[in-house]
C-alpha positions in Angstrom: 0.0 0.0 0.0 2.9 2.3 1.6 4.3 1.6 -2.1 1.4 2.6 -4.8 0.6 5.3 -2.5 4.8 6.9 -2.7 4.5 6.0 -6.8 1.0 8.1 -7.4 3.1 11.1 -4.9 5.8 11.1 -7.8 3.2 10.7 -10.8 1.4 13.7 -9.0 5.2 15.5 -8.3 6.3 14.7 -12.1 2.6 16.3 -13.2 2.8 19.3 -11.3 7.1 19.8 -11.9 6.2 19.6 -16.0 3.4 18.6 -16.7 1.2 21.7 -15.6 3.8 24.8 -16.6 3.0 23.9 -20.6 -0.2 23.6 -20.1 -1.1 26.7 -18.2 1.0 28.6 -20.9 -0.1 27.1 -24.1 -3.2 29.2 -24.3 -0.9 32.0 -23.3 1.0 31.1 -26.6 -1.5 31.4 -28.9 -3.2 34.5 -27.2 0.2 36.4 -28.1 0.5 35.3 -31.2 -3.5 36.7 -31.9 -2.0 39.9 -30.5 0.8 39.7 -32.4 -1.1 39.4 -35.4 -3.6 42.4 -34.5 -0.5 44.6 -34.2 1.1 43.7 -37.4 -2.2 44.2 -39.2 -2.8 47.1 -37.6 0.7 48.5 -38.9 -0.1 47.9 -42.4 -3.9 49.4 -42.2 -4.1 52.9 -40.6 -7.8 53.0 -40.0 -7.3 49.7 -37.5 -4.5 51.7 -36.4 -6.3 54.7 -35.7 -9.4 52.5 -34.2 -7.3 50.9 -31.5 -5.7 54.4 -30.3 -9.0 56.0 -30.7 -10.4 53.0 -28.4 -7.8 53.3 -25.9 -7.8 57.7 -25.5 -11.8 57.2 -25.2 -11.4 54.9 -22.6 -9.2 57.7 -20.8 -11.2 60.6 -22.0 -15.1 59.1 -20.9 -12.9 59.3 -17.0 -11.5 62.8 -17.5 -14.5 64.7 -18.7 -16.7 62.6 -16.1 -14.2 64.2 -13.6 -13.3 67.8 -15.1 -9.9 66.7 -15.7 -9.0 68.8 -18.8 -5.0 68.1 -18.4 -5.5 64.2 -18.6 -8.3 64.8 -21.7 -5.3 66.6 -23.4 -2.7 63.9 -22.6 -5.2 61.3 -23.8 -5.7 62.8 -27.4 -2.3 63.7 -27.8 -1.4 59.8 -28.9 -4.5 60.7 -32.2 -1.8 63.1 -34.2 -1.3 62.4 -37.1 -3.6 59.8 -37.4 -6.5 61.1 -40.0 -3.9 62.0 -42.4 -2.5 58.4 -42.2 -5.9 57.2 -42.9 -7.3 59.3 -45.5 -3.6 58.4 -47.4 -4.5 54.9 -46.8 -7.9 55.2 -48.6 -6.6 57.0 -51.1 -3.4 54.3 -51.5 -6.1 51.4 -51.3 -4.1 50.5 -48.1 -7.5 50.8 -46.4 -10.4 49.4 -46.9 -13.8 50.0 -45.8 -15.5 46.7 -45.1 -19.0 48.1 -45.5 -20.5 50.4 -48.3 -17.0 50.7 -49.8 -18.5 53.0 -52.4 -19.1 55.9 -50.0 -15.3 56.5 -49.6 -16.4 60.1 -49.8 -18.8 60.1 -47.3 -16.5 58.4 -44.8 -13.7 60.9 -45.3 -15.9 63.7 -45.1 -17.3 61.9 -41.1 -13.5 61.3 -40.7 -12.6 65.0 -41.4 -15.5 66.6 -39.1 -14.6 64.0 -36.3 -11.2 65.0 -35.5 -12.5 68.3 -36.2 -14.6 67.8 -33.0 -11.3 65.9 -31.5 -9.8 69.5 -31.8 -12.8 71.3 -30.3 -12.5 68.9 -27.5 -9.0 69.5 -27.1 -9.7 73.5 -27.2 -12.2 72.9 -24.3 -9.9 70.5 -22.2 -7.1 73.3 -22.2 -9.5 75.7 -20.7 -11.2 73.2 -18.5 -14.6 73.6 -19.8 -16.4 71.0 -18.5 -19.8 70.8 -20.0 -18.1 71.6 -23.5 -15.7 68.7 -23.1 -18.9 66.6 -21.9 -21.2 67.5 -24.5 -18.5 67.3 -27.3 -17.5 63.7 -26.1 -21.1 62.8 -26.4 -21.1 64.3 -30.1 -17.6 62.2 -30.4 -19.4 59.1 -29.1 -22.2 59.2 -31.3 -19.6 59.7 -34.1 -18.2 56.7 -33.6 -21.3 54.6 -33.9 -22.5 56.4 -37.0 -19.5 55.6 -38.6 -20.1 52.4 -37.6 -23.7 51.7 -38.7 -22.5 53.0 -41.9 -19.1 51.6 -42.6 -18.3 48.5 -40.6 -19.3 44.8 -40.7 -20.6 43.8 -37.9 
């Protein structure tokens, strides 16, 4: 007895020493190698590129305004320069393109152009601190977003 029960503690040792360490990171493997992926597309398609910096000053911007923090709203869109004319070149190139209603390339430069337009109104209002201008233009922003959406993405 003394002996199966010592050889199932060195199974169980032998499991848990190598067994377990691959498979705990194998998922972790292939979840970089998505990411990996999403980054290297991203590089060679500005729109996805703008989308994922757009996605991650939002999700700093949505805390600032809520708090009157005009300094961090600044910071946050700070990373976005730059980015429209890297995306209207891409359309232009062919480098992007629009999954949905491709023929309204147009249209979608023209929502393009009057968003950051807004992004600069937004930035205006954060350097003076204006609170309910930030607010209501990162409403206007938001709502931006999912027209351009609607309109121009697969779902």
């Amino acid at each position: 007895m003394r002996k199966k029960t010592g050889m199932i503690a060195v199974i169980a040792l032998i499991v848990s020493v190598v067994v377990m360490p691959r498979l705990l990171t194998a998922g972790q493997g292939e979840h970089q190698h998505a990411q990996q992926e999403q980054r290297h597309q991203q590089g060679k398609n500005p729109l996805l590129e703008e989308m994922a910096l757009l996605d991650n000053a939002f999700r700093e911007i949505v805390s600032a305004v809520s708090l009157g923090e005009g300094e961090r709203v600044h910071n946050a869109l700070e990373a976005l320069h730059g980015t429209m004319e890297k995306t209207h070149a891409g359309v232009h190139s062919g480098a992007v393109r629009i999954p949905k209603n491709a023929d309204r390339t147009a249209e979608f430069v023209n929502m393009d152009t009057e968003f950051h337009g807004d992004l600069e109104a937004l930035a205006q209002s954060a350097q003076t601190g204006n609170q309910k201008d930030m607010l209501s233009l990162t409403k206007k922003l938001l709502d931006g977003c999912v027209n351009c959406h609607q309109t121009f993405r697969k779902p």
